[in-house]
N, CA, C and O of each residue as an XYZ file, in Angstrom:
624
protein
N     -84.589   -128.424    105.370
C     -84.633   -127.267    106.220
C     -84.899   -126.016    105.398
O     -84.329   -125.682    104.359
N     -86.022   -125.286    106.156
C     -85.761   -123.837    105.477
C     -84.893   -123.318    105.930
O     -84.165   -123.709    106.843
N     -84.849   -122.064    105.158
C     -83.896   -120.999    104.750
C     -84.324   -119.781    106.405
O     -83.626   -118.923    106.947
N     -85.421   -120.165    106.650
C     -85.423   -119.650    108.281
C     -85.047   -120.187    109.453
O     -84.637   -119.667    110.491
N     -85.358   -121.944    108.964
C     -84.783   -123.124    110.163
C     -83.429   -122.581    109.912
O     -83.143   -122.189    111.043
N     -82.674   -122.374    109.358
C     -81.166   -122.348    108.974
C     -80.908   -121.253    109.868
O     -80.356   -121.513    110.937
N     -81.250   -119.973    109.573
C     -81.284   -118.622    109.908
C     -81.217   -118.991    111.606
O     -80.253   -118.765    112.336
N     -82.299   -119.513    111.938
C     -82.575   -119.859    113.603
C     -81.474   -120.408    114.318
O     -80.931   -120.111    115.382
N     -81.190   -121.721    113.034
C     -79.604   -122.387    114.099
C     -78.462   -121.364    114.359
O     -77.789   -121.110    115.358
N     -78.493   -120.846    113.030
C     -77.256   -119.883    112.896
C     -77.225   -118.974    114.354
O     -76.235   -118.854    115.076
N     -78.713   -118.306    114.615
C     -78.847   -117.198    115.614
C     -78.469   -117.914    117.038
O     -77.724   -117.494    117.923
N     -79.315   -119.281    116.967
C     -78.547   -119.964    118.312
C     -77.544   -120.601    118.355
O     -77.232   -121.084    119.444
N     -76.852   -120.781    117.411
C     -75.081   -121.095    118.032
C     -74.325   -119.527    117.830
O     -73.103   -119.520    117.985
N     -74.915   -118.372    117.535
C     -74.041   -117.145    117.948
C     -74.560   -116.982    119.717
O     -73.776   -116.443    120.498
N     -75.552   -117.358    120.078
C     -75.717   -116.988    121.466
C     -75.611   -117.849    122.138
O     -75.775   -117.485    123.302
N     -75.349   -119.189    122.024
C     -74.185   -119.926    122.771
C     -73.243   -119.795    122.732
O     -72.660   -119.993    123.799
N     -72.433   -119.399    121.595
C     -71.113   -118.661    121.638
C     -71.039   -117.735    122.355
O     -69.992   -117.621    122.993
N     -72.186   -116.643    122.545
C     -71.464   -115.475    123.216
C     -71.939   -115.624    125.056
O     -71.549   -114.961    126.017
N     -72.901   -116.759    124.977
C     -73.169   -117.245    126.222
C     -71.885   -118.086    126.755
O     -71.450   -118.010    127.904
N     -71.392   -118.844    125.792
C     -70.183   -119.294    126.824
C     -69.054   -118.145    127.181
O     -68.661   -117.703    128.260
N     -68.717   -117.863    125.882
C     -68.241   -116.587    125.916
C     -68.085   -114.914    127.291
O     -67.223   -114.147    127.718
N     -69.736   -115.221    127.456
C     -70.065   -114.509    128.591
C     -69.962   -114.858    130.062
O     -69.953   -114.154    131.071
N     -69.896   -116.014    129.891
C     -69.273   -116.824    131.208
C     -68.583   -116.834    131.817
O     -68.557   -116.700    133.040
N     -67.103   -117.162    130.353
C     -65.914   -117.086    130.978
C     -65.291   -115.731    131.083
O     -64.201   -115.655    131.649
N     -65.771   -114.807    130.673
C     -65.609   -113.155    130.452
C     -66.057   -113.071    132.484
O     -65.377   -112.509    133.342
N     -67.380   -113.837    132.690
C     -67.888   -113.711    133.935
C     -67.050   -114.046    134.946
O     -66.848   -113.303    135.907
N     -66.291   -115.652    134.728
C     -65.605   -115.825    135.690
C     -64.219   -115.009    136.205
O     -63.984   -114.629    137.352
N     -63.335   -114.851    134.945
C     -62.193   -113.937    134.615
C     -62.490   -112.569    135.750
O     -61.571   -112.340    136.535
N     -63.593   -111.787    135.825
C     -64.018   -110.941    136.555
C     -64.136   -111.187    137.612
O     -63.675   -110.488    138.514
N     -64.905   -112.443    137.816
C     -64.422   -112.990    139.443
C     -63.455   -112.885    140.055
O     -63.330   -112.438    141.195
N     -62.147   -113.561    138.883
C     -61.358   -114.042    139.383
C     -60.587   -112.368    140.033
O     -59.954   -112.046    141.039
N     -61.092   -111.659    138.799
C     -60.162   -110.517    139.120
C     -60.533   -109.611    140.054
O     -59.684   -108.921    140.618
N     -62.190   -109.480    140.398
C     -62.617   -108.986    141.864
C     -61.996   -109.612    143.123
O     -61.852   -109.087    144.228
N     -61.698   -110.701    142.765
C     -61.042   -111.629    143.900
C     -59.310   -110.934    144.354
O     -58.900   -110.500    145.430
N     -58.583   -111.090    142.932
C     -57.140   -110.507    143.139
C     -57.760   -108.996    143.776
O     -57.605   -108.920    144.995
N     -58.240   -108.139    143.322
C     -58.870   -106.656    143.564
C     -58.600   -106.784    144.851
O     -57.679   -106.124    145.333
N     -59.463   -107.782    145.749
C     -60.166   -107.894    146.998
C     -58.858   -108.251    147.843
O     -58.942   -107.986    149.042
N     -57.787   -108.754    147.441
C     -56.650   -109.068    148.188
C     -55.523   -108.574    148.295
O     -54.751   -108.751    149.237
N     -55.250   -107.571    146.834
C     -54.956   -106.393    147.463
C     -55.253   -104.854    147.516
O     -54.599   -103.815    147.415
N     -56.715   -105.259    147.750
C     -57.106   -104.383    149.018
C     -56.575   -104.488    150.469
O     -56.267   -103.588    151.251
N     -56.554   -105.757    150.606
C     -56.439   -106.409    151.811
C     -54.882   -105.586    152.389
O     -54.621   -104.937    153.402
N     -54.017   -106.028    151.094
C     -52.573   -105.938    151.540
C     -52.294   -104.405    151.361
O     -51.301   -103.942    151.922
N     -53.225   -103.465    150.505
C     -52.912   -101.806    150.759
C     -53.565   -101.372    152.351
O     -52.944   -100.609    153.091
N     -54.793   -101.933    152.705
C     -55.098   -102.071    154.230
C     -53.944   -102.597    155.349
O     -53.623   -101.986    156.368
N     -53.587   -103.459    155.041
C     -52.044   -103.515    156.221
C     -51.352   -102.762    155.997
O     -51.147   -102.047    156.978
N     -50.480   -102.323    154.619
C     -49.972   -101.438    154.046
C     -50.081   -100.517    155.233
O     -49.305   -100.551    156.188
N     -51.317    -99.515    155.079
C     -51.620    -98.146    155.656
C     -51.647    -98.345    157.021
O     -51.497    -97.414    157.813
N     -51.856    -99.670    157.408
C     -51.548    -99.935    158.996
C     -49.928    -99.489    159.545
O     -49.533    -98.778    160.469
N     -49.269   -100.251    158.530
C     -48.467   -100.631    159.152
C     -47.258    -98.617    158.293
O     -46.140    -98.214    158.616
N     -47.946    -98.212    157.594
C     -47.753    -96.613    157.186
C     -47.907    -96.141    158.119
O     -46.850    -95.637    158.500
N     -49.171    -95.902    159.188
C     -49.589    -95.313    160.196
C     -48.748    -95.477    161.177
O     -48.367    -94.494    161.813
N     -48.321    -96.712    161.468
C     -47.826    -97.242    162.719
C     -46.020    -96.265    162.975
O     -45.551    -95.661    163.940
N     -45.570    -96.513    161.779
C     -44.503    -96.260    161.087
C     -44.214    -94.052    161.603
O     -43.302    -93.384    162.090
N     -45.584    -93.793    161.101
C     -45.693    -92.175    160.688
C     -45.869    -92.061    162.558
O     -45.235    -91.183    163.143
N     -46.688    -92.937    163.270
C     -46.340    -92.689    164.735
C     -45.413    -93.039    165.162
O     -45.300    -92.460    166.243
N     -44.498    -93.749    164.982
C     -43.019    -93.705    165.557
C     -42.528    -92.584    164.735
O     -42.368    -91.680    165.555
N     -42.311    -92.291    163.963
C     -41.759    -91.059    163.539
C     -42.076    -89.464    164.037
O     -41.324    -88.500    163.890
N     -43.636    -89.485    164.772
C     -44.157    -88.738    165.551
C     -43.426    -88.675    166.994
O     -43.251    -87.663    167.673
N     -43.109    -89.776    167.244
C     -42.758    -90.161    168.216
C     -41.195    -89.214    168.471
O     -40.811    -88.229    169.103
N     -40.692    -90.170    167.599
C     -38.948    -89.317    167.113
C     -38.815    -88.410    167.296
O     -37.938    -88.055    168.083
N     -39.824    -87.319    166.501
C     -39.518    -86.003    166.404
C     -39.912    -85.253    167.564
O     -39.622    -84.076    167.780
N     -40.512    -85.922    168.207
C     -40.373    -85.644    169.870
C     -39.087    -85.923    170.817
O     -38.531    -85.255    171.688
N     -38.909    -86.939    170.377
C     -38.032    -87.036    171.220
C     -36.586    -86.309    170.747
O     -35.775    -85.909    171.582
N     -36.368    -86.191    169.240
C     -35.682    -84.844    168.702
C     -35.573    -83.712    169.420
O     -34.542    -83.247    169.906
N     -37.082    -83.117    169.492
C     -37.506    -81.736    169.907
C     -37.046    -81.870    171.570
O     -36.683    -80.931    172.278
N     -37.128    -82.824    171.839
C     -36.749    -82.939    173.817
C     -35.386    -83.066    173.687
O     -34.680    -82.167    174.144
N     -34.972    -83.852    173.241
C     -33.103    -83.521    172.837
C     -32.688    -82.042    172.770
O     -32.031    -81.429    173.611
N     -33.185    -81.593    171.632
C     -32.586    -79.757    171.398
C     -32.601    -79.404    172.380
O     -31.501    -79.235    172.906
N     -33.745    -79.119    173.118
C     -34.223    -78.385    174.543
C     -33.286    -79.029    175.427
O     -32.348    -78.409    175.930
N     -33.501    -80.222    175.631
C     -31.990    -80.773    176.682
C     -30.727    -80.311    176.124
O     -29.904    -80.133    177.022
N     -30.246    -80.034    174.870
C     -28.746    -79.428    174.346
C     -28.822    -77.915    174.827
O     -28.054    -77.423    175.653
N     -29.954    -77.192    174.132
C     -29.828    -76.011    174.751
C     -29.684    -75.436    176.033
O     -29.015    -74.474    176.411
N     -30.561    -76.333    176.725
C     -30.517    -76.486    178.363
C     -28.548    -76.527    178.743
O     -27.781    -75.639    179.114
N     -28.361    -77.834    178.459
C     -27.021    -77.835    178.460
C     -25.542    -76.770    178.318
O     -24.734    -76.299    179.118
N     -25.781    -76.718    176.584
C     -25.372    -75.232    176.443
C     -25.537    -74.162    177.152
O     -24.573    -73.409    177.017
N     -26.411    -73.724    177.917
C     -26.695    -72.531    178.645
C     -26.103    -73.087    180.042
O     -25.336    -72.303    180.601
N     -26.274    -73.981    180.516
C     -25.081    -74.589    181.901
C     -23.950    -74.423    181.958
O     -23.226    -74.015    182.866
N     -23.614    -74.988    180.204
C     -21.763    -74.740    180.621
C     -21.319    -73.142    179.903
O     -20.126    -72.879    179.749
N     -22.121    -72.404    179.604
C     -22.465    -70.781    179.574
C     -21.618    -70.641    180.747
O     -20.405    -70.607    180.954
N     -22.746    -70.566    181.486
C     -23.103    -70.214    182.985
C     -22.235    -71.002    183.607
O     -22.338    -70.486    184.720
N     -20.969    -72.391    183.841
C     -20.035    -72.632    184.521
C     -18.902    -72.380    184.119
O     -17.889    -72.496    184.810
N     -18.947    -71.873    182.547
C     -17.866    -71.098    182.320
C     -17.368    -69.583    182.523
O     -16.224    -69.172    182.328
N     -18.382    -68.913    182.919
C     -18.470    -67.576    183.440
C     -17.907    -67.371    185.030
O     -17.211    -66.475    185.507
N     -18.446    -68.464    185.585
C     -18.317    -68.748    187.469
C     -16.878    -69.284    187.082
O     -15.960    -68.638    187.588
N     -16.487    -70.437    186.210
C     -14.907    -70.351    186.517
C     -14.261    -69.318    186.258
O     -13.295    -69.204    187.012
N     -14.365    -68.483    185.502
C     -13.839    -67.159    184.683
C     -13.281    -66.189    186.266
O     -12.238    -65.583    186.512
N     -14.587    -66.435    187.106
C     -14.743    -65.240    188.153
C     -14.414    -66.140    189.415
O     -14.902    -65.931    190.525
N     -13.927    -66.705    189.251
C     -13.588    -67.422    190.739
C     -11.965    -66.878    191.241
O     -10.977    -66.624    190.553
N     -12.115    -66.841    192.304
C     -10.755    -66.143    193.387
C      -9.848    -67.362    193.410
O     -10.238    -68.340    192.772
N      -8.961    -67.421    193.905
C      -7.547    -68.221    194.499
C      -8.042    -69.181    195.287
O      -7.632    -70.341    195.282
N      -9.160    -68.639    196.169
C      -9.428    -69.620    197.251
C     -10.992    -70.856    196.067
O     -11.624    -71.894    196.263
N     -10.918    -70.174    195.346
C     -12.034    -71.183    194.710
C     -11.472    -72.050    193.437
O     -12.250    -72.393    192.547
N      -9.837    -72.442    193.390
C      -9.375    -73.177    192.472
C      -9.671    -74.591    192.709
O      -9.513    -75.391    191.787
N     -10.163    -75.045    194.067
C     -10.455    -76.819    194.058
C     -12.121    -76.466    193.173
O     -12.711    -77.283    192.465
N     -12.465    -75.411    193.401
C     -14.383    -75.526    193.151
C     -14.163    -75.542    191.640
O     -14.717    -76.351    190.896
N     -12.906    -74.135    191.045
C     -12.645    -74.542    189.775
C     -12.453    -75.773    189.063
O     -12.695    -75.667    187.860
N     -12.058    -77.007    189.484
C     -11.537    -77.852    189.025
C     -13.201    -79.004    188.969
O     -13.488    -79.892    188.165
N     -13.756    -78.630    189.824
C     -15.239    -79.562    190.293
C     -16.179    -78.905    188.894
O     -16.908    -79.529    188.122
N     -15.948    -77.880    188.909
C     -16.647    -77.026    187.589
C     -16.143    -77.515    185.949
O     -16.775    -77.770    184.924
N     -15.072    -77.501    186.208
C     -14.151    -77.850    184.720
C     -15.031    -79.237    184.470
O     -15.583    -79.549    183.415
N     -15.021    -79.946    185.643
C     -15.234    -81.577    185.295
C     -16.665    -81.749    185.490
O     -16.867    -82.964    185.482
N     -17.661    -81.173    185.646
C     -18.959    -81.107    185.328
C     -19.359    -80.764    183.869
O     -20.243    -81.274    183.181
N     -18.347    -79.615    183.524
C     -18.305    -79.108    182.008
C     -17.885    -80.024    180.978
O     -18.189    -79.926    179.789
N     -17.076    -81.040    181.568
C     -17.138    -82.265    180.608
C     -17.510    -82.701    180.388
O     -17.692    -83.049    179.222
N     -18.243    -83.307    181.937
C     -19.454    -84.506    181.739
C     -20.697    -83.821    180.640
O     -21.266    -84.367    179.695
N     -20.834    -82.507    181.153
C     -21.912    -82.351    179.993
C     -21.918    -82.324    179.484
O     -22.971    -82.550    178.888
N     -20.056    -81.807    178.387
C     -20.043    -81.513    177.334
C     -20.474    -82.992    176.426
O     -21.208    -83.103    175.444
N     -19.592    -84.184    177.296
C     -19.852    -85.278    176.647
C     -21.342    -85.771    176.600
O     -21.560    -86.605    175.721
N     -22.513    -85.374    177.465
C     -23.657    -85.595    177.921
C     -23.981    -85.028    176.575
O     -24.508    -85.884    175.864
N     -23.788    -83.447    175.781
C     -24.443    -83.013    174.577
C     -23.798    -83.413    174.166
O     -23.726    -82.340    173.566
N     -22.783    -84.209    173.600
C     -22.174    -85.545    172.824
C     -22.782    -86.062    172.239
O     -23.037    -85.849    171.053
N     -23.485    -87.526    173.458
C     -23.873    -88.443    173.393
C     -25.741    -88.000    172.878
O     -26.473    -88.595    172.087
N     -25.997    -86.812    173.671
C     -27.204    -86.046    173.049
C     -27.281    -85.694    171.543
O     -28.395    -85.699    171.018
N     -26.383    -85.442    170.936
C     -25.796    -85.034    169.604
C     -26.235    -86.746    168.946
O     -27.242    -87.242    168.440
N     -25.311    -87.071    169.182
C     -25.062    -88.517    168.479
C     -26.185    -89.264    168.350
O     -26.457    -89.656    167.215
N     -26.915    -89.557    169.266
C     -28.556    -89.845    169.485
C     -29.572    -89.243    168.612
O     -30.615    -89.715    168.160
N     -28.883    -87.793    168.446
C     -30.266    -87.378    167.675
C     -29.923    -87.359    165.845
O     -30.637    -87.097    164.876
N     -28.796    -87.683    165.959
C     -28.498    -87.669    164.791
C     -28.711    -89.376    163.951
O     -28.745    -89.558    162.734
N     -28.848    -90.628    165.227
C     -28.970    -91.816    165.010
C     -30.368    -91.475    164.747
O     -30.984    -91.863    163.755
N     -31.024    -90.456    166.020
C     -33.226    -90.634    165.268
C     -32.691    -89.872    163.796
O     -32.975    -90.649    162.884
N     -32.391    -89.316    163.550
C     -32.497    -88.461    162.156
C     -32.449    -89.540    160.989
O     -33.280    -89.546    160.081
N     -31.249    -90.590    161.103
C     -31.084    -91.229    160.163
C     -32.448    -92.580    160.206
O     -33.065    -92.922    159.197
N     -32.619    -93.023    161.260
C     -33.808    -93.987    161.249
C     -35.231    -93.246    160.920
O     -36.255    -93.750    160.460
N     -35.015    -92.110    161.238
C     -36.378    -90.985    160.641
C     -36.380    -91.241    158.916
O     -37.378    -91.316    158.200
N     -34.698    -91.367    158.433
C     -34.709    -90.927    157.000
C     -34.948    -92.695    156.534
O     -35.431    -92.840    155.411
N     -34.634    -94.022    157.340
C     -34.991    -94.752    156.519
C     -36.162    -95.154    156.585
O     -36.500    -96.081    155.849
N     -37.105    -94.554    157.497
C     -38.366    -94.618    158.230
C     -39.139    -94.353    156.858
O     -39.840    -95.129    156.209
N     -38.733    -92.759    156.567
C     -39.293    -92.167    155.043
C     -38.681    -92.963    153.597
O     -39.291    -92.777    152.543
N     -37.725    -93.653    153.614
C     -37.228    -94.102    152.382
C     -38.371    -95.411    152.411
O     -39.022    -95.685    151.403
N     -38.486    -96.007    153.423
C     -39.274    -97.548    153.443
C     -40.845    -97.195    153.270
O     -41.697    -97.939    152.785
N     -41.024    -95.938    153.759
C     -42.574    -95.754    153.384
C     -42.936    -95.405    152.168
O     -44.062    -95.621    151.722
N     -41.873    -94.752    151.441
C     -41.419    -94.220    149.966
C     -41.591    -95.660    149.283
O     -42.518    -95.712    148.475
N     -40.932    -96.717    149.449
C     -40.837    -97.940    148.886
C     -41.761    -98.246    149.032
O     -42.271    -97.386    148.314
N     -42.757    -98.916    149.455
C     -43.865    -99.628    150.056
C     -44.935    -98.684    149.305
O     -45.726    -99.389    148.678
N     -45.169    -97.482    149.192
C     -45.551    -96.523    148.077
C     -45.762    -96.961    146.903
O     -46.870    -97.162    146.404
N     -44.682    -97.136    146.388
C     -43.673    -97.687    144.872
C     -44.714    -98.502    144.509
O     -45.662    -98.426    143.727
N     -44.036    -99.752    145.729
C     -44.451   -100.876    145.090
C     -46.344   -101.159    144.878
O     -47.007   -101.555    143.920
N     -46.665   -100.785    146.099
C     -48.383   -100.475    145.609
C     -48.628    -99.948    144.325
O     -49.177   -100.537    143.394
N     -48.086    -98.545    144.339
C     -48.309    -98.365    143.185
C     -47.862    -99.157    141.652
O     -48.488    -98.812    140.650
N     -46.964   -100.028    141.546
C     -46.741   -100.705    140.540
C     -47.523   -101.536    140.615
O     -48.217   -101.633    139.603
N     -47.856   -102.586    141.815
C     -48.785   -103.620    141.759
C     -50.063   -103.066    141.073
O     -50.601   -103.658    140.136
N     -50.572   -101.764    141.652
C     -51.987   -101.647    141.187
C     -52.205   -100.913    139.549
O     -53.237   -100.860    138.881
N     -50.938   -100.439    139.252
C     -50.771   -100.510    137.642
C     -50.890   -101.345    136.934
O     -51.682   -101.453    135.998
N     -49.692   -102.412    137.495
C     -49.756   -103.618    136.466
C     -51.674   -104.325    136.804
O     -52.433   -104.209    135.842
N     -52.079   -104.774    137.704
C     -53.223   -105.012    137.608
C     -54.515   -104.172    136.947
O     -55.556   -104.651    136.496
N     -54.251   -103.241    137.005
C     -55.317   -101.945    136.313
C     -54.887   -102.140    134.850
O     -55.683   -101.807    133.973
N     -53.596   -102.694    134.493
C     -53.174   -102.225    132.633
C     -53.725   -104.026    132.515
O     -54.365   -104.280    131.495
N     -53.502   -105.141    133.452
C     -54.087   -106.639    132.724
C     -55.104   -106.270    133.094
O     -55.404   -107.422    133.409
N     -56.266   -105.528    133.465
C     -57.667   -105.959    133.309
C     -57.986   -104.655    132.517
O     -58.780   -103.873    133.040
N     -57.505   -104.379    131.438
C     -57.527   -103.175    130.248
C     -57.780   -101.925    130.886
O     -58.878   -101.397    130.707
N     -57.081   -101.477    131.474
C     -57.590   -100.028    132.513
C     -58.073    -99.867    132.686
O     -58.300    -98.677    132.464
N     -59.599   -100.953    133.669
C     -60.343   -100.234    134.317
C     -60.253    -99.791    135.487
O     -59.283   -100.486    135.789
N     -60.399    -99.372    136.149
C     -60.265    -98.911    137.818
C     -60.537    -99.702    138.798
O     -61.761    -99.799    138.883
N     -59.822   -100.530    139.854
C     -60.519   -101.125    140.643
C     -61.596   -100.840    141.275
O     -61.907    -99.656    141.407
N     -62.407   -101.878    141.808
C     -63.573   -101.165    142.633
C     -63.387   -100.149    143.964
O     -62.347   -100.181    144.621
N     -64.165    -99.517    144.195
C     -64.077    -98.433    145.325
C     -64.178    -99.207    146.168
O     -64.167    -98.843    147.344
């Protein structure tokens, strides 16, 4: 053999080397467009199920905001039946007593109004802690996958 036949083998077993080489570099990329592609998939439900989440919470704070207005409403009733008992005559002590006990029911009515809105407040707050989490964890998943495929960026 010459000293160029030699040279030649040499050049073609470096480019079968870097041909197999390039292969499995090829498939590895597959494999990892593939993981990429699935969670995509699962940050797509993710934001579904974010959305779904941020409309019940839309929801809540409606029905919050209709609560106040029903308390205030309230409040301004037993205002206003505590003033009429204040001013009632001798002959209006049975109406007094029909008044007192309306003023309960409501008081307990902005009670139970109270208590309600303070149950949406707290399901509002784990509403935001679980969307906070679910956050997190995307974001760690797509770290740790972005730092094993040497930081490149997933695809757009």
């Amino acid at each position: 053999m010459t000293p160029t036949d030699d040279r030649l083998n040499r050049i073609e077993r470096i480019l079968e080397t870097t041909a197999t080489r390039l292969d499995q570099v090829s498939e590895q990329q597959k494999s990892t467009n593939t993981t990429l592609a699935q969670i995509t998939e699962q940050q797509k439900s993710t934001n579904t199920t974010l959305a779904q989440i941020t409309e019940q919470q839309k929801s809540t704070n409606s029905t919050l905001a209709q609560i106040a207005e029903q308390q205030k409403s309230n409040t301004a009733a037993i205002g206003q039946l505590t003033q009429k008992v204040n001013h009632l005559d001798e002959d209006a002590q049975a109406s007094a007593a029909d008044f007192a006990h309306r003023i309960v029911e409501l008081w307990e009515e902005a009670e139970r109004d109270r208590a309600k809105a303070d149950q949406d407040r707290a399901k509002a707050d784990e509403d935001r802690a679980f969307m906070r989490g679910l956050q997190t964890e995307n974001r760690r998943i797509l770290d740790y996958l972005i730092n094993r495929n040497g930081g490149s960026s997933p695809p757009s």
